[in-house]
N, C-alpha and C positions, 0 to 999 in steps of 0.2 A: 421162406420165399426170398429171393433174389432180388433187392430191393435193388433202383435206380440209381441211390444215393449210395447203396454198397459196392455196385457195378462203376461208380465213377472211383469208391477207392481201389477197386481192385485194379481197375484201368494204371492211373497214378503210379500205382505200386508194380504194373508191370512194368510201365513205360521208365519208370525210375529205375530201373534193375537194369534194362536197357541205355539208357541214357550216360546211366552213371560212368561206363566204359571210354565212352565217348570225350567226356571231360575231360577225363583224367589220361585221354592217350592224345599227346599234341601233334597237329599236322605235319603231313612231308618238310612245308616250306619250313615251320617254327624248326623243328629238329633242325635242317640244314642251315636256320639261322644262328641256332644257340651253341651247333657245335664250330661255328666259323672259325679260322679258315679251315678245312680237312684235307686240303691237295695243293699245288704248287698256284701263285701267282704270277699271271701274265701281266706284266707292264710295259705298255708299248712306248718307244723312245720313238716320237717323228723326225727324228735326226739320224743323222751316220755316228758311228762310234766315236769317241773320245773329244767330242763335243762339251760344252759347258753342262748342257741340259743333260747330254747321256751321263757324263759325271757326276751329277747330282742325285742321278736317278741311281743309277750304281751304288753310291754311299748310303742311299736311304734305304733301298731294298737288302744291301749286308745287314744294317740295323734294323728292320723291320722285320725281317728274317728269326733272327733273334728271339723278340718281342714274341713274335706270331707263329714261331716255329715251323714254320712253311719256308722253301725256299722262293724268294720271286726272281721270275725268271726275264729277263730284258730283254723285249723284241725289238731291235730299231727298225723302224719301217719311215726314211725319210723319202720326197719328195713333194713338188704341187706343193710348197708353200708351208708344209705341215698337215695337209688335208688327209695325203692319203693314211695315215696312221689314225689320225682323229674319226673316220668316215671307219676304218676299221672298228674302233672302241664304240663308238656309236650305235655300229650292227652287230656287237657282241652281248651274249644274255647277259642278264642285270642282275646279274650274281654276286661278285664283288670278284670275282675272279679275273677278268681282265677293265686294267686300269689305265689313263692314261698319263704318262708326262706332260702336264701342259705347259709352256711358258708364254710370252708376251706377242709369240706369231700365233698362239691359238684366236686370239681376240681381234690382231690386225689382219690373219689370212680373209676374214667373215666379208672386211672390207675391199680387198685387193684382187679378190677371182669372185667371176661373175656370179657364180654356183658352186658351192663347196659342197655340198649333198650333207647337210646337218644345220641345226639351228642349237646354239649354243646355251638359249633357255628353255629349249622344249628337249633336246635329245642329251643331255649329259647331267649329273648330280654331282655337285661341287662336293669335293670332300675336306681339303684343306690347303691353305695358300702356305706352302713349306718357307721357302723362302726367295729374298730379295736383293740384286746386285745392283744397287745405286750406279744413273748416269754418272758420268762426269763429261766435263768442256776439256778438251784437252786439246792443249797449242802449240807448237812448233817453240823452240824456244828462241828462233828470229823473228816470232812474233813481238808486236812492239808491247802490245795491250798485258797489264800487270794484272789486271780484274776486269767484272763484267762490264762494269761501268765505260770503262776505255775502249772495251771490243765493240760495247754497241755503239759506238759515237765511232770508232775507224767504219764499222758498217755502214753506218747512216752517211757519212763524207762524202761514203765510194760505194751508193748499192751497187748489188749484183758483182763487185770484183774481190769481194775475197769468197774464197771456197772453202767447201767443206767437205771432206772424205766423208763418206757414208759404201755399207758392205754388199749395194745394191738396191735396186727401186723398191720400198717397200718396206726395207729391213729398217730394226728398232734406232739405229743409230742419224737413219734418212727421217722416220717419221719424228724423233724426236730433236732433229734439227728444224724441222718444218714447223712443229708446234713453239719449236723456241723464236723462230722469227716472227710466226703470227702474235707471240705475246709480245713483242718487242719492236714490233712494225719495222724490225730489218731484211734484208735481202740477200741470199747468199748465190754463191755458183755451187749446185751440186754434181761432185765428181762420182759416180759408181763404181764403184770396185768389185770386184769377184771375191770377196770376203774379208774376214776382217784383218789378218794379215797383209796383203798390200795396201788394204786403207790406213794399218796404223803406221805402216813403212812410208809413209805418201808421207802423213805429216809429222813423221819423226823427220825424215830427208827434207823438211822445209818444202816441197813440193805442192802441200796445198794449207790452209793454214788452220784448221783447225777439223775435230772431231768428237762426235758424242755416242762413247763406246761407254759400254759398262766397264768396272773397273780391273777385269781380271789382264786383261789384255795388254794394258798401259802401264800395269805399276810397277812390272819388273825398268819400265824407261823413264818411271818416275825417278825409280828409288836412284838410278846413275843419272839423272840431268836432264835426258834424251827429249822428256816431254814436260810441261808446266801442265799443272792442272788450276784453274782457273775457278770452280765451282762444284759441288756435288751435288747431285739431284736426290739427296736424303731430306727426309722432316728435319731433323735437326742433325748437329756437327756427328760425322760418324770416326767411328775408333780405325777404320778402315782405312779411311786418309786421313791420319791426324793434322791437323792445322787447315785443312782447307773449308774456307765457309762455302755454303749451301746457296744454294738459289736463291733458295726466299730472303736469306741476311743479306741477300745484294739487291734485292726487289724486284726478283723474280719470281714470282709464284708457280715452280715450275719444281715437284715434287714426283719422279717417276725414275723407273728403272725398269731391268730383263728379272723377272719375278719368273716364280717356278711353284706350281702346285700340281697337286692331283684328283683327275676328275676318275667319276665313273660311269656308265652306262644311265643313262632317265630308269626310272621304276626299278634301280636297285633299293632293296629291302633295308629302312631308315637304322635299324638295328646293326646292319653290317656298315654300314656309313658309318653310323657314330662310333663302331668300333676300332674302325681304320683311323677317325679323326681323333679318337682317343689316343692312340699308340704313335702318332705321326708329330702330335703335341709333346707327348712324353718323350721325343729326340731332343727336345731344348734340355733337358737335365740331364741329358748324357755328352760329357767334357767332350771328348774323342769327335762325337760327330761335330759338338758346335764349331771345334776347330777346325771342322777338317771341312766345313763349307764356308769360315771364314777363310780357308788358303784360300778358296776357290773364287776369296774378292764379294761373297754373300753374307747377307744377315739372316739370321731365324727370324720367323712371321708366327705362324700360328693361325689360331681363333676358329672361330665355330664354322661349319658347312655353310652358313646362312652368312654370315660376315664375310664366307667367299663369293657366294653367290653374289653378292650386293659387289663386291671388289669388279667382279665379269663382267656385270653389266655396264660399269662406271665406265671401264677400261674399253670395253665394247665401241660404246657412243663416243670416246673423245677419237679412238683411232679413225673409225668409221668417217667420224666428221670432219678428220683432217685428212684422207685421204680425198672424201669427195671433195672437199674446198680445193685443194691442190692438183685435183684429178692425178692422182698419183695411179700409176699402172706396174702391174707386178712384170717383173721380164722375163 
């Protein structure tokens, strides 16, 4: 007789026979994650070619390339602020296959247009913050002021009459003068420029008297005279400028630069994340490239998807808050 209790082993023993295949063969998604990459990477650049950001992006996708033996392939897709590239990356699948370049208009654009069509902590997955080109204060060298101390007491004399080049309403060089006066209760004239060439020619020609560019732009006018650089907005002294003290040794607590990492898609798979943030760290131990983003006036950053994520948000709210204070409007 065909006992209940021998009917539940046979049951068991079929369903195990069947089951067992099951286990042992891993899904679509697992396989597409474990043999990542398989086909070329899209990395969109929100800028035009030969740009700081597309430069970087350039450098890192030759060595990543490498690494991941894929080629990645550089779309630039600039205008609207950096949006329209980022809105791109946003509606692309969360594969790990198209990525974006972001730098420091990713966090300020959120501020400066009404509607940017993405939300920067629900639609994107921080992958890693590459690296970072410290502010500097850079002055005319008819300027009188030797350090910050003097510039901000010639400010306070004479609000609102000394100026400051900036590369347009909005841009890092405008917001991060606007945050240097809010810490420093001075008041400047801001002049706009149509990019950062005629703003750094404004105050190399004495024409307005100071400006706060990242440092690629200024050092070839350092290194012949043409500009004083007055402060660097690194944590501590950088090998970059050597000899010039930082913000905070002048009592300014004023630690920020044009930073550059890479985001991906929200609900890309944490596996392909960590693989990309794995091999984008392992750039720091390759000579060739560290040099060749320090020509470019940057330091190596690094650290974990989550350290960037936290970086996004920080950067988010200070830009945001300084544009709404100032009502700053993008042009």
């Amino acid at each position: 007789m065909f006992t209940a209790r021998a009917l539940l082993r046979s049951t068991r023993t079929a369903l195990g026979g069947l089951l067992l295949p099951l286990v042992l063969i891993p899904s679509g998604a697992a396989l597409a994650q474990s043999d990542y990459p398989n086909r070329p990477i899209r990395l969109i650049v929100p800028f035009t070619p030969s740009g700081g950001v597309d430069t970087l992006a350039r450098l890192m996708g030759e060595h990543l390339s490498r690494r991941l033996g894929q080629p990645f392939v550089i779309d630039n897709r600039p205008g609207a602020g950096t949006t329209i590239g980022s809105v791109a990356v946003a509606r692309s699948a969360p594969d790990g296959y198209t990525l974006l370049m972001a730098s420091s208009s990713f966090t300020a654009a959120t501020g400066l247009y009404p509607s940017v069509g993405y939300r920067i902590d629900k639609d994107f997955a921080p992958v890693a913050l590459l690296a970072n080109s410290p502010v500097v204060l850079a002055v005319s060298p008819k300027f009188k002021a030797t350090n910050l101390a003097e510039l901000v007491q010639a400010a306070k004399d004479a609000p609102g009459k000394l100026t400051t080049a900036t590369y347009g309403n909005g841009s890092t060089p405008h917001l991060v003068s606007e945050l240097f006066q809010q810490m420093t209760g001075t008041k400047f004239l801001n002049v706009p420029y149509k990019g950062g060439g005629p703003a750094v020619l404004s105050t190399l020609m004495g024409e307005t008297d100071m400006l706060f560019p990242s440092i690629l732009p200024v050092r070839p006018h350092v290194a012949s005279g043409k500009l004083k650089i007055l402060a660097i907005g690194s944590a501590k002294p950088s090998s970059l400028m050597p000899g010039v003290p930082t913000f905070k040794e002048q009592g300014v607590d004023l630690v920020t630069g044009t930073w550059f990492g890479v985001v991906a898609p929200a609900k890309t798979p944490p596996a392909v994340i960590e693989r990309l943030n794995k091999e984008i760290l392992a750039l720091a131990k390759e000579p060739e490239f560290v040099k060749a983003i320090n020509g470019e006036g940057a330091e190596f950053v690094g650290g974990t998807p989550a350290e960037f994520g936290t970086f996004l948000q920080a950067d988010l709210r200070r830009w945001t808050k300084i544009i709404a204070d100032q009502q700053i409007k993008a042009e």
